[in-house]
C-alpha positions as MATLAB code, in Angstrom:
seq = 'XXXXXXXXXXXXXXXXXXXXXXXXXXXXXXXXXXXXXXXXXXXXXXXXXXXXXXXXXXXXXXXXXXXXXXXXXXXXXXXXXXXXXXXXXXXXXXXXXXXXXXXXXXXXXXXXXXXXXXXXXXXXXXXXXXXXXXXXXXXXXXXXXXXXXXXXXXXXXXXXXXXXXXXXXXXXXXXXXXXXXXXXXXXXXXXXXXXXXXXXXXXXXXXXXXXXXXXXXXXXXXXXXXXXXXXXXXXXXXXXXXXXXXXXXXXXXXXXXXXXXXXXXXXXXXXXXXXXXXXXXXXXXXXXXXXXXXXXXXXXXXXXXXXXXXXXXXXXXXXXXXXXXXXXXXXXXXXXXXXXXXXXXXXXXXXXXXXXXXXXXXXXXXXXXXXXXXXXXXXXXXXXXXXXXXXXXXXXXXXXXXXXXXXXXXXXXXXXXXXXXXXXXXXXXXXXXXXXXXXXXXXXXXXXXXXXXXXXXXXXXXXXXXXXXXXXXXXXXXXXXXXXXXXXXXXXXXXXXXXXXXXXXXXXXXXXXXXXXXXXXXXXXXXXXXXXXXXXXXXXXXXXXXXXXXXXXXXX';
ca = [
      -5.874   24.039   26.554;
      -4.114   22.774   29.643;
      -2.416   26.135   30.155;
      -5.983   27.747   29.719;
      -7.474   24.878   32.546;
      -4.243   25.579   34.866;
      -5.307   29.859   34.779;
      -9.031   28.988   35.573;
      -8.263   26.701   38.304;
      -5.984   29.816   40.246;
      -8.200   32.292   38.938;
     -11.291   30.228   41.088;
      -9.264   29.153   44.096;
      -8.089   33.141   44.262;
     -11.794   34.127   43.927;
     -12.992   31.865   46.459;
     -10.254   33.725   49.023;
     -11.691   36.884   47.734;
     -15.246   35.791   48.567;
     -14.157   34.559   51.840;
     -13.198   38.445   52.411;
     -16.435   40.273   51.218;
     -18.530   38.034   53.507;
     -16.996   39.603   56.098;
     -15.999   43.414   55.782;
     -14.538   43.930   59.238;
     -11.663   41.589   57.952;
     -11.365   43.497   54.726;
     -10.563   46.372   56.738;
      -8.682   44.713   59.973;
      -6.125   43.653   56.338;
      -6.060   46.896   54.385;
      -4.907   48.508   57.887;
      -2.477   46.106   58.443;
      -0.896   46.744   55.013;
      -1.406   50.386   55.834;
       0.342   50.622   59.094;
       3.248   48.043   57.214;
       4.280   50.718   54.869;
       3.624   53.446   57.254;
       6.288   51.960   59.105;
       8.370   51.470   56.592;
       7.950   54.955   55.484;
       9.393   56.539   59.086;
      12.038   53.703   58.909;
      13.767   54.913   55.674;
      12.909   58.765   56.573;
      15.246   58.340   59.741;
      17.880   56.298   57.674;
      17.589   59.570   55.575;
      18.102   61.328   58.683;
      21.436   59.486   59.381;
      20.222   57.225   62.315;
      21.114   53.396   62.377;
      17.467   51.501   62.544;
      16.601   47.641   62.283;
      14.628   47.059   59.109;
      10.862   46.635   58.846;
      11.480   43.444   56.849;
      14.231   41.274   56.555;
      14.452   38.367   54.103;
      14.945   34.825   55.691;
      18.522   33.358   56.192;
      17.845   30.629   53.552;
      16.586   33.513   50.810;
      19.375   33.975   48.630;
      17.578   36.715   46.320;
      18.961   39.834   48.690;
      22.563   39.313   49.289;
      24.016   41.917   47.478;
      25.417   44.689   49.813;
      23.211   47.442   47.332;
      20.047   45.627   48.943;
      20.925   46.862   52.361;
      23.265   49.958   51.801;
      21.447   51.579   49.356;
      18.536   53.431   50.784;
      16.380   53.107   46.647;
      16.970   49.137   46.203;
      16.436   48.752   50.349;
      13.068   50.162   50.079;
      12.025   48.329   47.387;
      13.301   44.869   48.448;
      11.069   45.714   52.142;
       8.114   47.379   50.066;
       7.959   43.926   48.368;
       8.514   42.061   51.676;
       5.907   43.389   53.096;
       3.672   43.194   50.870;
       4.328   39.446   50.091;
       4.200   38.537   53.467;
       0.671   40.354   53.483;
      -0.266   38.296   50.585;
       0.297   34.938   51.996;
      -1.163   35.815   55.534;
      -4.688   36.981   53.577;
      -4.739   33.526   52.218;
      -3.760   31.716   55.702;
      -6.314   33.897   57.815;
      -9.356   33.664   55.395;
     -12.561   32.210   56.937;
     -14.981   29.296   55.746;
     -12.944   27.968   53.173;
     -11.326   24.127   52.965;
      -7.644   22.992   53.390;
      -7.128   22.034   50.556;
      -8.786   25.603   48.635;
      -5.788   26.963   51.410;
      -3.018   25.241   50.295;
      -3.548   25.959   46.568;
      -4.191   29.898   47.212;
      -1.395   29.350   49.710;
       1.000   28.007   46.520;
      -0.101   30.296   43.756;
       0.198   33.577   46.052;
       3.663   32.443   46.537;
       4.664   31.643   42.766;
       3.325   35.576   41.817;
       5.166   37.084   45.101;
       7.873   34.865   44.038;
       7.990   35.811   40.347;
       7.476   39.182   40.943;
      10.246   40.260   43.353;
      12.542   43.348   42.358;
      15.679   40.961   42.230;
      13.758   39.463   38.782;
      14.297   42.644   36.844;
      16.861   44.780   35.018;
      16.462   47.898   36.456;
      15.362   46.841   40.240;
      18.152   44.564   41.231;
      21.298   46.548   41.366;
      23.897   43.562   40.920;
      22.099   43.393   36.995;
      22.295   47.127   37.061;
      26.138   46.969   37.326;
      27.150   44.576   35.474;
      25.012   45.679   32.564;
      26.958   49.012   32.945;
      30.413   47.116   33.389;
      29.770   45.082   30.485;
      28.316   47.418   28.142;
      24.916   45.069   27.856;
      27.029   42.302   26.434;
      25.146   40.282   29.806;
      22.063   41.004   28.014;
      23.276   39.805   24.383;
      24.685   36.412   26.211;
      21.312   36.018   28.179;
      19.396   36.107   25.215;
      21.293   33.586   23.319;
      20.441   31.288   26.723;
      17.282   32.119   26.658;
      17.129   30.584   22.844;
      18.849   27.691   23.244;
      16.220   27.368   26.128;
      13.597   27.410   24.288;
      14.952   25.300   20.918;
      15.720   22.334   23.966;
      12.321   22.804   25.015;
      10.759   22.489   21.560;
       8.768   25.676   22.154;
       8.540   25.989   26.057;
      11.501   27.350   28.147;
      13.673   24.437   29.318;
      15.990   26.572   31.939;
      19.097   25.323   32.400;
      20.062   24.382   35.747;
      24.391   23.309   35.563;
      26.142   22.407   32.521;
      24.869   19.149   31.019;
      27.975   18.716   29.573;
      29.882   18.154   32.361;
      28.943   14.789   33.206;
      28.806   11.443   31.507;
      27.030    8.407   33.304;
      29.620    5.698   34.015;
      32.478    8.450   33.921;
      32.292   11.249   36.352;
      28.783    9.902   37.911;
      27.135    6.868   38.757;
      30.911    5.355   38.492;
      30.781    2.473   41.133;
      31.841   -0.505   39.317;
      29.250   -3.713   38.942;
      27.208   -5.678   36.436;
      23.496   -5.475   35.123;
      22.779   -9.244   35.756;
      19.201   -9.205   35.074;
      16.381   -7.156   33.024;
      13.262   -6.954   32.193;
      10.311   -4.140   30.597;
      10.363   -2.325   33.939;
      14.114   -2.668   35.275;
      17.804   -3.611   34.966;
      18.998   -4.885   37.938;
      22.467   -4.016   39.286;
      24.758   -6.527   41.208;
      27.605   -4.237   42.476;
      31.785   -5.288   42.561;
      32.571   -6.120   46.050;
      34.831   -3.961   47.777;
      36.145   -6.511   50.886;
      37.198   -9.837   51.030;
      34.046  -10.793   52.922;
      30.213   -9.662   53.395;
      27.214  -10.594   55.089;
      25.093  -13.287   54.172;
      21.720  -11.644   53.589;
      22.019   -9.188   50.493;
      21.018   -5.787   50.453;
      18.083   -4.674   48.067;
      17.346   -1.017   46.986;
      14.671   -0.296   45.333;
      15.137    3.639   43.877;
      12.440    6.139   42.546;
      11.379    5.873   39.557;
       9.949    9.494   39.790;
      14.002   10.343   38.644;
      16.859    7.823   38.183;
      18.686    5.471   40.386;
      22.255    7.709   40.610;
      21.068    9.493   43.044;
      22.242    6.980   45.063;
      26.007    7.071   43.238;
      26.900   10.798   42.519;
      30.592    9.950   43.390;
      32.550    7.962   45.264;
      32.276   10.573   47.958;
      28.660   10.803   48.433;
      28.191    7.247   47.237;
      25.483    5.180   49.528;
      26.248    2.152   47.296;
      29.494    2.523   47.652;
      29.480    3.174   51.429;
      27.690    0.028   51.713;
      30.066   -2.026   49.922;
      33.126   -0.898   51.879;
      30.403   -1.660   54.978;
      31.010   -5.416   53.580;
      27.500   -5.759   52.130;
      26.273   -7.135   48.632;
      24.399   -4.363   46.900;
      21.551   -4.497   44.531;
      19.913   -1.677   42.634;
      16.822   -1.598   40.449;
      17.532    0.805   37.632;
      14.027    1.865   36.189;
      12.871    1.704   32.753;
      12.623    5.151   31.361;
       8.971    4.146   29.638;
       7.689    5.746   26.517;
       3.896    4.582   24.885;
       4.663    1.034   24.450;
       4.619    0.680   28.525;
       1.634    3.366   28.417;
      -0.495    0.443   30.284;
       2.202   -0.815   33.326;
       0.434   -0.771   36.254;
       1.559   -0.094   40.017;
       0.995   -4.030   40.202;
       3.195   -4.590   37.522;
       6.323   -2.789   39.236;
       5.373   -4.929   42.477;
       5.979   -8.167   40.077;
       8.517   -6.563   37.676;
      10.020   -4.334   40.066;
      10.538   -6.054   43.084;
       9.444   -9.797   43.451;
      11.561  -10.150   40.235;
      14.636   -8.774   42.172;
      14.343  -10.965   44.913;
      14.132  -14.260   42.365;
      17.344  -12.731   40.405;
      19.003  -11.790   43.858;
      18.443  -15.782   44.517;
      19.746  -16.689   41.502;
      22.975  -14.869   41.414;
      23.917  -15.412   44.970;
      22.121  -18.221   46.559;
      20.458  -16.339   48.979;
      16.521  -16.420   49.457;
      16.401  -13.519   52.398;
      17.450  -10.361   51.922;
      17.379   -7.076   53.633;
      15.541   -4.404   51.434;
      15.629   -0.533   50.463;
      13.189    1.692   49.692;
      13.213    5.691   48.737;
      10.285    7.869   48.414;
       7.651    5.761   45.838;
      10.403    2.879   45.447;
       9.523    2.594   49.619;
       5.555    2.946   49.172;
       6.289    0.340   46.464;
       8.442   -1.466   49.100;
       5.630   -1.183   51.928;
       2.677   -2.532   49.632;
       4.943   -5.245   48.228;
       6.008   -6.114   52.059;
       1.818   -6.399   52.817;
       1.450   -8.227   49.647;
       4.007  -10.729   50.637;
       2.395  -11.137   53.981;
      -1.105  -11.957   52.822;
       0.883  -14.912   50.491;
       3.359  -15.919   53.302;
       6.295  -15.007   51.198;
       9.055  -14.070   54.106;
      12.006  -13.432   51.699;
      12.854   -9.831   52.522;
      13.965  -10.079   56.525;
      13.873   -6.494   56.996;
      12.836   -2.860   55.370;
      14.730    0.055   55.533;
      12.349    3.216   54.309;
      14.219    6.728   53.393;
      11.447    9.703   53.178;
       8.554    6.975   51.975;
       5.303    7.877   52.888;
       2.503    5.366   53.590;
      -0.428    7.505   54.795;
      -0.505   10.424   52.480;
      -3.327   12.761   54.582;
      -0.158   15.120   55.340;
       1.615   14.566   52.228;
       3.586   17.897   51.808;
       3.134   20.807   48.941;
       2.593   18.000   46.338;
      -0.742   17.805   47.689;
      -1.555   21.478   46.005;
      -1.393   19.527   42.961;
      -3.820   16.635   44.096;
      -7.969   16.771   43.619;
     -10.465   14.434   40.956;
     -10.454   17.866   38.479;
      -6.325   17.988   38.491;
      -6.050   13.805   38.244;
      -8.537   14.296   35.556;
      -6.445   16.309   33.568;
      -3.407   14.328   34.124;
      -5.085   11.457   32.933;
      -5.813   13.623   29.712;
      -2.789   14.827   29.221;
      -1.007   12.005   29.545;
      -3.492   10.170   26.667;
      -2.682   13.106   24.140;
       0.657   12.747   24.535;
       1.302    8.196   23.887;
       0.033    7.550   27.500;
       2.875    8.618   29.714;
       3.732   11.788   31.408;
       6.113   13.517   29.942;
       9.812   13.768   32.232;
       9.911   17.843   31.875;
       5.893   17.911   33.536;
       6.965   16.016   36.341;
      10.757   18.647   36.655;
       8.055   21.409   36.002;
       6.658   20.330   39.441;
       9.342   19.736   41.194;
      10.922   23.089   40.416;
       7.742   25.026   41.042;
       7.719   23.728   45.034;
      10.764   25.875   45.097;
      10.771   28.044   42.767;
      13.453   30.722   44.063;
      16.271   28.323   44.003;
      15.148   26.379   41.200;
      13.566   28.748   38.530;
      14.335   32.594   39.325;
      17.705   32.364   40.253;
      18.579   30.541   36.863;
      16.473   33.161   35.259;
      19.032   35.782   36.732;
      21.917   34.024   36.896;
      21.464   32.449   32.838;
      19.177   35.851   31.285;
      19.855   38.764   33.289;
      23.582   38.098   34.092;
      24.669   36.103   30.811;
      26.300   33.558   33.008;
      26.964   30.137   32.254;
      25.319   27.724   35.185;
      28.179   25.724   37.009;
      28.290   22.401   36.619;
      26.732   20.241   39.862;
      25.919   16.778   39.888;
      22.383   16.185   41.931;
      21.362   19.281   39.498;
      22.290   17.128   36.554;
      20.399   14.105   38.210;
      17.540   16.698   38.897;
      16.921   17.736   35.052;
      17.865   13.864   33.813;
      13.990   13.554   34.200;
      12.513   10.278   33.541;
       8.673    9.474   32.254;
       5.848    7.535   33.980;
       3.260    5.192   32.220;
      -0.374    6.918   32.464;
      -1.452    3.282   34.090;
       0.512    3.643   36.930;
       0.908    7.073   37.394;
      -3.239    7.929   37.930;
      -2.954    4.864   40.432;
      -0.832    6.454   42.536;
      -2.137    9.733   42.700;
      -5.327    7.950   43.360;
      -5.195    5.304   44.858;
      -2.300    7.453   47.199;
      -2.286   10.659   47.675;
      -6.391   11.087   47.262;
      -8.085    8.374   48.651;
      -5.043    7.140   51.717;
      -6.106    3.142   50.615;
      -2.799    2.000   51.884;
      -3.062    3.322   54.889;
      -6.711    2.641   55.794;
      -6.100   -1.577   54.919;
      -8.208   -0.767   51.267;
      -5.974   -0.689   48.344;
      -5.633   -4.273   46.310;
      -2.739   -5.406   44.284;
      -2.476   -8.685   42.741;
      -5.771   -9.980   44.145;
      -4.795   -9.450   47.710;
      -5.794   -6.618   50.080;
      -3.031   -4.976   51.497;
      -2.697   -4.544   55.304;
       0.545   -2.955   56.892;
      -0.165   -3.923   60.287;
       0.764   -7.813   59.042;
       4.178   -6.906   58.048;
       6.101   -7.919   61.161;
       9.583   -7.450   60.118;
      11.902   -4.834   61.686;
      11.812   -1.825   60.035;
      13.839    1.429   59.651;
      12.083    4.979   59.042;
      14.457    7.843   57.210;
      13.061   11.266   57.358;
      14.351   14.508   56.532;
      13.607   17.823   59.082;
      13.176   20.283   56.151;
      11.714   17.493   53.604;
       8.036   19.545   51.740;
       7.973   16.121   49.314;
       7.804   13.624   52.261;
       7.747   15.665   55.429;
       8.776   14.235   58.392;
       5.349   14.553   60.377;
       3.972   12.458   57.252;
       6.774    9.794   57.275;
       6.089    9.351   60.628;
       2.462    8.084   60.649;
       4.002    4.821   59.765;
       4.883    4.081   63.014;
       1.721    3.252   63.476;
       0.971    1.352   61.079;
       3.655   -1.164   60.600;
       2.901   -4.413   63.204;
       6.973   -5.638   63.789;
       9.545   -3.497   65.627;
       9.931    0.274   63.974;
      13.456    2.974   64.938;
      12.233    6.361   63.685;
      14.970    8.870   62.409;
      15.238   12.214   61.553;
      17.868   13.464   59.441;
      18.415   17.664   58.801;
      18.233   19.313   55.418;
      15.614   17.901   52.767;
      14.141   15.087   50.541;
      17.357   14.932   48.560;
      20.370   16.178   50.911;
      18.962   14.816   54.083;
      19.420   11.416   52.540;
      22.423   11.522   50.700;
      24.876   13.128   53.560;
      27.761   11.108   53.956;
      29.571   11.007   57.266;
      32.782   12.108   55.554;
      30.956   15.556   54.948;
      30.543   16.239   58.420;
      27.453   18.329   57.804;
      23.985   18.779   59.062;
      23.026   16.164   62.139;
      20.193   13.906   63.564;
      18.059   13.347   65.507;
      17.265    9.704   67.794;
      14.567    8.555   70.048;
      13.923    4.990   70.966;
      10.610    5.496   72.092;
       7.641    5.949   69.722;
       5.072    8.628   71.503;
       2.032    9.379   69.760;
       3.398   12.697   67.564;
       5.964   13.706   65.965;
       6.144   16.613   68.442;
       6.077   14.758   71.462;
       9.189   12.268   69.545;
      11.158   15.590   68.905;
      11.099   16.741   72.658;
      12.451   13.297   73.466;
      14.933   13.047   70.953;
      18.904   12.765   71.129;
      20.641   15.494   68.416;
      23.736   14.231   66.941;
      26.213   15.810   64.813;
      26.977   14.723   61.320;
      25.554   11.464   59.181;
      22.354    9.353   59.774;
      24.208    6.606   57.781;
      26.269    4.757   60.839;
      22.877    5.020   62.860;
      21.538    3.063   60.018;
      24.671    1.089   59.112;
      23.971   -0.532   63.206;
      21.130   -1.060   63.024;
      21.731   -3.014   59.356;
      24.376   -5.074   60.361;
      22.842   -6.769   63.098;
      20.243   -8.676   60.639;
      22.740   -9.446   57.905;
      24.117  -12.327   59.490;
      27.473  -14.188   59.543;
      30.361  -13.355   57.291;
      31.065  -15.160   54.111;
      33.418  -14.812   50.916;
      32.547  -11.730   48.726;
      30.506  -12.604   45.679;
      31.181  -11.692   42.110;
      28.764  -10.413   39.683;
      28.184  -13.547   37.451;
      29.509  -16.060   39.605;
      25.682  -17.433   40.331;
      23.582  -18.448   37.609;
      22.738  -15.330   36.147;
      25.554  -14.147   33.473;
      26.731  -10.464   33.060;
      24.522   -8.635   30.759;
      26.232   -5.569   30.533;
      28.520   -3.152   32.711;
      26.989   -1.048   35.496;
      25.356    1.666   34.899;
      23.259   -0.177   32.438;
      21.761    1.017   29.217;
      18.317    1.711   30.595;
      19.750    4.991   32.656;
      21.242    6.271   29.334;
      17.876    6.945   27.975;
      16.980   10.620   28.513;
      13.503   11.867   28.527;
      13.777   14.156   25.146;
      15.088   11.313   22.822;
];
């Protein structure tokens, strides 16, 4: 029935971009010439390739699309004038949807999104006999790609108990506390929503104040500690800090009725008593990423309205606080969709299930995510290679229906945080009262938490705020060690009104956000002192990092 909702709702939001068309005929003919004179175009292009001149193609993929990079795409005239016969007409799908008249935003976006997943799903490189590296290797291979592909494709859909669970790397080739999330510490405290982490010291000394993170719990805390390599956790230890992690509770029904309130108490007030307890220390610098920072922000307005002044500062990576700009998830995001959610999530022991939420995630990019596994596992009989973040990506974790339609609500629909409305835990919750200094992560190409978005909080927050801006996305814009030397930066100590206006004024710097950070850090973690072992306060050693709440997958 939910499949049957999901066709209606694109069938109507295509329908009302239809409509927007017939009102007005002039534009239904301005876009069936524009098509027209596309392939026209195209037409004389490939007639003079014929013809044996050298001539720039009518449409070219984008650098980042992967789909074309097979030399048959470009020196074969037949699979060259398919792959710009579907560019073109793609690219004429999506600008029908963006140029329609008298229809909303948010009626755009969605048309905007499903136009995409069809152009995206139906590209020539999908198919047998359109995408010539298939072609060959079927012939090279006598169809055994095909036999292997199927027996992929089955396995697929036995893990998915009836729907088809692609996978993404070998799942085999990783073991938590082995080859990933491998950074040595202690669980020292737990409760229904969270194990807390208190992590080995790497130096002789540290700063005072401890350092706090507070994860998603969207996916799991290792995102965090891939490898010693790309380890934050580990980078901050070797920095001479005391780490912290909350690793979530992966929920099932019995937590069906934890509220958003209940992970500010359980989640993070609890830390900061445990934190106290194992080390001493009542201040403490804090963490948050994506919801663990909107989490982070309410908490940090909660705390003001009770003059608790515990956590000294707030470091946010890609958190957003005022959610009118919220990226592509907002295609997903009206009363009718929540509605559903809500229903869903009853049917199935009140929680959303961990492959719904992957579901999402893949469809916002869909080429990397879902058609090039359908090629790569189906089509070409290959094996995926194994890849740690795309082992974190499909270790997917639930969410408890209470606090799930909160956040969507309370959030992403109605902005309460933002506009000084929401209420947790009896208080009203008002940013401009948290005065500590705070840090803003953002990533350049980030569609979860774009950059524009994480940047209304500069506003909003009433103590000192640095703005960043970090390249690549929502996952490898925040997890780029300096020891990889890739992507850059960008600084600006001023705070102008736009992003726009921030960008113009900004400093770009090669390489890693973290030292930028790491600076700024340092200078509110006070004096040295002697490292601290796990279980040296008065909490006792529960168990060895990672924990036993991370080893619960979704599916058992």
């Amino acid at each position: 029935s939910h499949a049957i909702h999901d066709l209606q709702r694109v069938g109507k939001t295509l329908m009302d971009v239809a409509a927007s068309y017939m009102r007005n005929p002039a534009k239904v003919i301005e876009a069936q010439t524009a098509l027209f004179e596309g392939y026209l175009d195209l037409a004389s292009n490939i007639t003079r390739r014929l013809l044996g001149e050298d001539v720039k193609p009518v449409a070219s993929p984008s650098r980042s699309d992967k789909r074309f990079r097979d030399p048959d795409w470009h020196e074969n005239i037949v699979f060259d004038l398919m792959k710009q016969s579907y560019l073109l007409t793609s690219k004429w799908l999506t600008e029908r949807v963006r140029n329609a008249e008298d229809i909303d935003q948010h009626t755009r976006e969605k048309a905007d999104f499903y136009v995409r997943q069809m152009a995206n799903a139906i590209s020539p490189s999908n198919f047998l006999f359109t995408n010539p590296e298939i072609l060959r290797t079927t012939l090279a291979t006598n169809g055994e790609n095909l036999v292997a592909g199927m027996e992929h494709l089955l396995e697929d859909i036995e893990r998915g108990h009836g729907h088809i669970q692609i996978q993404q790397t070998d799942m085999s080739a990783f073991t938590l506390g082995e080859n990933i999330a491998t950074t040595p510490g202690k669980v020292i405290y737990q409760n229904d929503l969270m194990q807390l982490i208190q992590y080995e010291p790497t130096t002789e000394q540290v700063y005072k104040r401890p350092l706090v993170i507070f994860p998603p719990w969207i996916n799991k805390y290792y995102i965090l500690d891939l490898s010693p390599e790309k380890s934050l956790i580990k980078w901050c230890l070797d920095k001479g800090y005391t780490v912290f992690i909350a690793s979530w509770v992966n929920p099932d029904a019995r937590l069906a009725l934890k509220t958003f309130e209940d992970y500010m108490y359980e989640g993070v007030y609890a830390a900061l008593d445990a934190v106290e307890k194992a080390t001493g220390e009542k201040e403490v610098n804090a963490v948050g990423y994506c919801i663990g920072g909107t989490l982070l922000a309410c908490s940090l307005a909660h705390m003001a309205q009770r003059g608790d002044t515990r956590i000294k500062s707030a470091t946010f990576l890609v958190t957003q606080v005022d959610f009118t700009e919220a990226g592509e998830l907002k295609v997903f995001i009206d009363e009718e969709q929540i509605s559903e959610i809500e229903q869903q999530m009853h049917e199935e022991g009140g929680y959303l299930k961990g492959s719904t939420m992957t579901s999402t995630f893949n469809m916002l990019r869909s080429n990397d995510l879902i058609w090039n596994y359908v090629v790569n596992n189906y089509l070409l009989g290959r094996e995926p290679m194994p890849f740690d973040i795309l082992y974190w990506n499909a270790d997917a974790t639930r969410l408890p229906s209470a606090m799930h339609v909160f956040y969507l609500r309370e959030c992403y629909l109605e902005n309460k945080l933002a506009e000084g409305r929401m209420v947790l835990g009896g208080e009203e919750l008002h940013l401009d009262k948290v005065k500590i200094p705070v840090y803003l992560q953002s990533s350049r190409e980030d569609h979860i938490s774009p950059y524009n978005s994480v940047y209304k909080a500069t506003r909003l927050f009433g103590g000192p705020v640095r703005f960043i801006c970090a390249g690549s996305g929502h996952i490898a814009g925040v997890i780029n060690p300096p020891s990889s030397g890739k992507y850059n930066h960008w600084t600006n100590d001023e705070l102008p009104d736009t992003p726009d206006e921030w960008f113009k004024g900004a400093s770009d710097h090669k390489g890693s956000w973290w030292p930028d950070w790491e600076q700024w850090l340092s200078e509110k973690s006070g004096d040295l002192v002697p490292a601290r072992k796990p279980g040296s306060g008065k909490l006792k050693v529960l168990e060895d990092a990672p924990g036993s709440y991370v080893l619960v997958k979704s599916e058992d």
